[in-house]
C-alpha atoms as a printed R data frame, in Angstrom:
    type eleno elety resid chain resno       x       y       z
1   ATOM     1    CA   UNK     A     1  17.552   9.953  18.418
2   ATOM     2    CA   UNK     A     2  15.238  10.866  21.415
3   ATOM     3    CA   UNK     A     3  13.995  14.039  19.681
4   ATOM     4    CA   UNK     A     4  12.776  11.583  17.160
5   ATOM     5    CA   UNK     A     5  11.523   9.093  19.198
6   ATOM     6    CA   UNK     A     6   9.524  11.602  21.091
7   ATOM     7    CA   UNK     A     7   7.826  13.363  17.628
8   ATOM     8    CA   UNK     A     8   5.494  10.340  17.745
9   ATOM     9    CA   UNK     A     9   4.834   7.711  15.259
10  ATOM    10    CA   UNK     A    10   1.847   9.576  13.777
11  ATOM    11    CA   UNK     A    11   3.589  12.692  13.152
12  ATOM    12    CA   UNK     A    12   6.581  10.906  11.177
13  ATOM    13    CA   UNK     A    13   4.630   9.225   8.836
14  ATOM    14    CA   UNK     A    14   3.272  12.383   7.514
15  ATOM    15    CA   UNK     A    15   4.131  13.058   4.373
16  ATOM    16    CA   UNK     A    16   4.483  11.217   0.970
17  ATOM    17    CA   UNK     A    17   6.359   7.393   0.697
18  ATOM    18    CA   UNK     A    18   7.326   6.315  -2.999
19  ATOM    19    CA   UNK     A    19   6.927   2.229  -2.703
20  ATOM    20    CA   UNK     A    20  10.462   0.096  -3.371
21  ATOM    21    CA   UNK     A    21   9.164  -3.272  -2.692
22  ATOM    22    CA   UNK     A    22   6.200  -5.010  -2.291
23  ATOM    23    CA   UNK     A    23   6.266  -8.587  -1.338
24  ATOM    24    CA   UNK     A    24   3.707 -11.733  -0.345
25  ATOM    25    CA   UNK     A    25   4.947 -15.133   1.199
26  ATOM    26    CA   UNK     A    26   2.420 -17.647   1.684
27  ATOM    27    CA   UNK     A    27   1.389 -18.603   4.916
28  ATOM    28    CA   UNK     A    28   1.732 -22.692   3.102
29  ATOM    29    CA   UNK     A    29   5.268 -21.612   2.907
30  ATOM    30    CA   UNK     A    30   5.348 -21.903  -0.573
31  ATOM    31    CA   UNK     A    31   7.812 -19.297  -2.132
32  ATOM    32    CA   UNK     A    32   7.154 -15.711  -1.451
33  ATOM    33    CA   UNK     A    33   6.483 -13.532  -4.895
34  ATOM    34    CA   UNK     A    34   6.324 -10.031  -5.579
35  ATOM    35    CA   UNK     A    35   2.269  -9.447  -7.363
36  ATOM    36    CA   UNK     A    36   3.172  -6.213  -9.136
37  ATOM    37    CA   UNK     A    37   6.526  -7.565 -10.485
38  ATOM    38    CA   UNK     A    38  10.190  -6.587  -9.532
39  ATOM    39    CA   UNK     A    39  10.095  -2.899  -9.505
40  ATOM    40    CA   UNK     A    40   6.439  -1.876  -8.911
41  ATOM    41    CA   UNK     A    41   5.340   1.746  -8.363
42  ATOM    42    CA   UNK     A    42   3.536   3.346  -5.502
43  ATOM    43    CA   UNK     A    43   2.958   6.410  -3.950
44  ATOM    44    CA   UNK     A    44   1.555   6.286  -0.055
45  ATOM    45    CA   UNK     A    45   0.212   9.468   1.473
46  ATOM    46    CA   UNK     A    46  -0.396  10.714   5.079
47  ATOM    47    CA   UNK     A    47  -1.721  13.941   5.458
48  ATOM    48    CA   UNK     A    48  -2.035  15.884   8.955
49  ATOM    49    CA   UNK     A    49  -5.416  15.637   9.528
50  ATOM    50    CA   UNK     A    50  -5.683  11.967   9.513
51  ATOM    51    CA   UNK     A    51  -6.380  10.804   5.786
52  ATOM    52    CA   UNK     A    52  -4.039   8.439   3.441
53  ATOM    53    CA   UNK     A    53  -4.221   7.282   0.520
54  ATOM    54    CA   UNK     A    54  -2.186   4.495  -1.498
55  ATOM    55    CA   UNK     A    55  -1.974   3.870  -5.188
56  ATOM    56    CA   UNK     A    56   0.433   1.015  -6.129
57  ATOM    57    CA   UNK     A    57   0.915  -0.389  -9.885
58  ATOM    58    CA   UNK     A    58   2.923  -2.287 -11.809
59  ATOM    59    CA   UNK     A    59   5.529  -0.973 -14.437
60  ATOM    60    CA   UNK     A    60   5.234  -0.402 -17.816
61  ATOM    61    CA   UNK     A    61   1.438  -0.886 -17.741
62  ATOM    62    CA   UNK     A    62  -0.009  -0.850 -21.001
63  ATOM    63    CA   UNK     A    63  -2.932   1.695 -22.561
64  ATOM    64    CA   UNK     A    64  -6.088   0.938 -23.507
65  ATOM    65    CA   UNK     A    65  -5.953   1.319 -27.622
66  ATOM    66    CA   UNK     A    66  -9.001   3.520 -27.777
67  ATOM    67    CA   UNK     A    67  -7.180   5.781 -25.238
68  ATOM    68    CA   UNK     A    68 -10.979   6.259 -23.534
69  ATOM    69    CA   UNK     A    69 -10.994   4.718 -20.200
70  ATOM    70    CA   UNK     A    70 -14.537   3.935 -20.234
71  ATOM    71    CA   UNK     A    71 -14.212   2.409 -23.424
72  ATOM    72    CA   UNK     A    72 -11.667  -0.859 -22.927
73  ATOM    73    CA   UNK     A    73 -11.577  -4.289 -23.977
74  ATOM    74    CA   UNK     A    74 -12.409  -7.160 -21.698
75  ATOM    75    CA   UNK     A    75  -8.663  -8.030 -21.517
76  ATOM    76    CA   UNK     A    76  -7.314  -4.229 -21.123
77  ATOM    77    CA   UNK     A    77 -10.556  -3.957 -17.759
78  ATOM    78    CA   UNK     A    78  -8.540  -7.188 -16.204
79  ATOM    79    CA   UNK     A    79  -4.734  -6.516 -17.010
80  ATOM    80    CA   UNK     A    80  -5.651  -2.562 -15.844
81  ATOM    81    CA   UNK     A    81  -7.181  -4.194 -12.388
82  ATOM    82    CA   UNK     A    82  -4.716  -7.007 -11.632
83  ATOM    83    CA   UNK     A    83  -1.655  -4.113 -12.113
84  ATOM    84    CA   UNK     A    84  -3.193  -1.636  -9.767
85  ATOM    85    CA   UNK     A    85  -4.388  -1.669  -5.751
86  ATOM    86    CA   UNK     A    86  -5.886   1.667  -4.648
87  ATOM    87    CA   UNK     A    87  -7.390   2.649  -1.663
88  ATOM    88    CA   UNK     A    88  -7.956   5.975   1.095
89  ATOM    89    CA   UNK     A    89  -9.487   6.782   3.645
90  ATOM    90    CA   UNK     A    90  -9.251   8.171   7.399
91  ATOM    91    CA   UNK     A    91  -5.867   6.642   9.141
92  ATOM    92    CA   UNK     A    92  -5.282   5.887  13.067
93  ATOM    93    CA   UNK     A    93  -1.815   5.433  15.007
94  ATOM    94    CA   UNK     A    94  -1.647   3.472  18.221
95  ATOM    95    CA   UNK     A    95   1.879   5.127  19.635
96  ATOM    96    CA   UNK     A    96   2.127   2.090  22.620
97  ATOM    97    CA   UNK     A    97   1.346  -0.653  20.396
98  ATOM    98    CA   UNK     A    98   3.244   1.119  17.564
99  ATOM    99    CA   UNK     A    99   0.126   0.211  15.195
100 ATOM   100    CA   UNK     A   100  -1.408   1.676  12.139
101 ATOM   101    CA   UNK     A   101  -4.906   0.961  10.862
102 ATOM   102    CA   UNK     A   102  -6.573   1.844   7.482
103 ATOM   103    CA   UNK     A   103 -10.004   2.743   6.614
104 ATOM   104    CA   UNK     A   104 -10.609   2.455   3.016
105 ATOM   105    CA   UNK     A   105 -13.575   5.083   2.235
106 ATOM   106    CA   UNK     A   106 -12.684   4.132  -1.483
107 ATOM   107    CA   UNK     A   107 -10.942   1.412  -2.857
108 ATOM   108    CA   UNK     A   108 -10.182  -0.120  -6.528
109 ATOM   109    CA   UNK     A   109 -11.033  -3.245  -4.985
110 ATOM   110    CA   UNK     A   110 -14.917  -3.131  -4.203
111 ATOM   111    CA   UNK     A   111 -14.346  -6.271  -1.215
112 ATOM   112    CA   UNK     A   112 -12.337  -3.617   1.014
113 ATOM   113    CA   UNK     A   113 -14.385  -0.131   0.784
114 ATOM   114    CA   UNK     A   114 -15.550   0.280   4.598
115 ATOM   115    CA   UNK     A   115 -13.016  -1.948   5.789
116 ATOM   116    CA   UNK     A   116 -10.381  -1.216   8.383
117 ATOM   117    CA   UNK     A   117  -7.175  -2.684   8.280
118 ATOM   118    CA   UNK     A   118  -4.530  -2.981  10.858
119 ATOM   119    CA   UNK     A   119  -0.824  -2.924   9.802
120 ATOM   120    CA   UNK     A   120   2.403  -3.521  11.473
121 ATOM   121    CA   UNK     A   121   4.896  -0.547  10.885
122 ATOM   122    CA   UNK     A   122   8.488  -0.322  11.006
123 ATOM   123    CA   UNK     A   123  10.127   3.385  10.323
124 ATOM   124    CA   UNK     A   124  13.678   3.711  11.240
125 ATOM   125    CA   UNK     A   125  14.829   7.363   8.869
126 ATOM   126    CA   UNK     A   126  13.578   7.584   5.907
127 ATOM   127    CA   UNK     A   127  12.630   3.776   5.310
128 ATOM   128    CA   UNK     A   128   9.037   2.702   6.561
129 ATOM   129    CA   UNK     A   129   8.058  -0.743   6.487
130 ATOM   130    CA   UNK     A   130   4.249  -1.977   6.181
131 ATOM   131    CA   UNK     A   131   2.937  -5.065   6.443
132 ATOM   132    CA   UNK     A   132  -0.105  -6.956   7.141
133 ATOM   133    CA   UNK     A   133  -1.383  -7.806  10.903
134 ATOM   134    CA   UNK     A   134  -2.617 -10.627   9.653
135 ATOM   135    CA   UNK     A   135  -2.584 -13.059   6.193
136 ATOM   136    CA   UNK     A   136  -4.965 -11.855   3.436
137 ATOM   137    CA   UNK     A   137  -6.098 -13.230   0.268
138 ATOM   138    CA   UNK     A   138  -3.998 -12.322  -3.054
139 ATOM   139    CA   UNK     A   139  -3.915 -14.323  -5.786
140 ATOM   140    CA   UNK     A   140  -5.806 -16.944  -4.823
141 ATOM   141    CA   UNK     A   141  -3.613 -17.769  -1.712
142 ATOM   142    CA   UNK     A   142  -3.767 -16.404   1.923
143 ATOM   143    CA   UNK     A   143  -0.416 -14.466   2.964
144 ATOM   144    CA   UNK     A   144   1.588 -11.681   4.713
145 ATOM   145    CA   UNK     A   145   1.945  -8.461   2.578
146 ATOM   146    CA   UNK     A   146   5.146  -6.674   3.252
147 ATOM   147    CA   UNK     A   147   5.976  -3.008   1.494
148 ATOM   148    CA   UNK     A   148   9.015  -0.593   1.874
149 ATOM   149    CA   UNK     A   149   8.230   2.553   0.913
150 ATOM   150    CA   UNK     A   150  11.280   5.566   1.263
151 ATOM   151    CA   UNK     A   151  10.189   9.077   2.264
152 ATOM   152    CA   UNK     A   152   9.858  11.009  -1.281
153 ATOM   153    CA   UNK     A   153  11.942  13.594  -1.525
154 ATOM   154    CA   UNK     A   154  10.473  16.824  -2.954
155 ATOM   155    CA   UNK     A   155  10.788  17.346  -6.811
């Protein structure tokens, strides 16, 4: 346990996470819901050198029917944008306050490109919990984002 202790938070979450849950409660403390359904897909990705980058989407998300992505329906642009979150950029690790910040350089979501956000972590093996320092806007309410993620295991 010490040997892992003393690697360093940075250096453990190198590597690829595949997402298991992804959940928001309200700070109203209305009842918490899960914004890219049940089982939602994700992939987050620390590299060595300080980037990240995390692509989360809902199952079973359907094609566009002219199969060109510049070339969708009104209703395909929205359902394709309200089942996917995408962002990367540089990352930073606070080892005493065991903190994480992002820096979207990119993001799906035009609101957070040049944004940094700070996120609580929680890594005990090959589990790593994220979640929001503080509440955010998602579907039109402000809450606490909270995502497992499992270390992927190589294919």
């Amino acid at each position: 346990m010490e040997a892992v202790v003393a690697e360093g938070l940075r250096q453990r979450l190198i590597g690829a996470w595949k997402l298991v849950s992804y959940r928001e409660t309200p700070v109203d403390g209305s009842e918490p819901f899960e914004p890219l359904g049940h089982e939602p897909r994700g992939i987050i990705m620390y590299t060595s050198d300080g980037y990240m980058s995390a692509q989360l989407s809902g199952p079973d998300r359907p094609g566009f029917a002219s199969g060109d992505w510049f070339d969708g329906t009104p209703e395909e642009y929205t359902a394709e944008a309200t089942s996917y979150i995408a962002y990367s950029g540089p990352f930073h690790v606070d080892e005493e306050k065991r903190t994480l910040t992002h820096s979207m350089f990119v993001s799906l979501f035009p609101n957070w490109t040049g944004q940094t956000q700070p996120r609580v972590v929680e890594l005990e093996g090959d589990t790593l919990r994220l979640s929001t320092a503080s509440p955010i806007r998602s579907s039109g309410r402000t809450v606490h984002s909270a995502l497992t993620w499992r270390r992927a295991e190589p294919n």
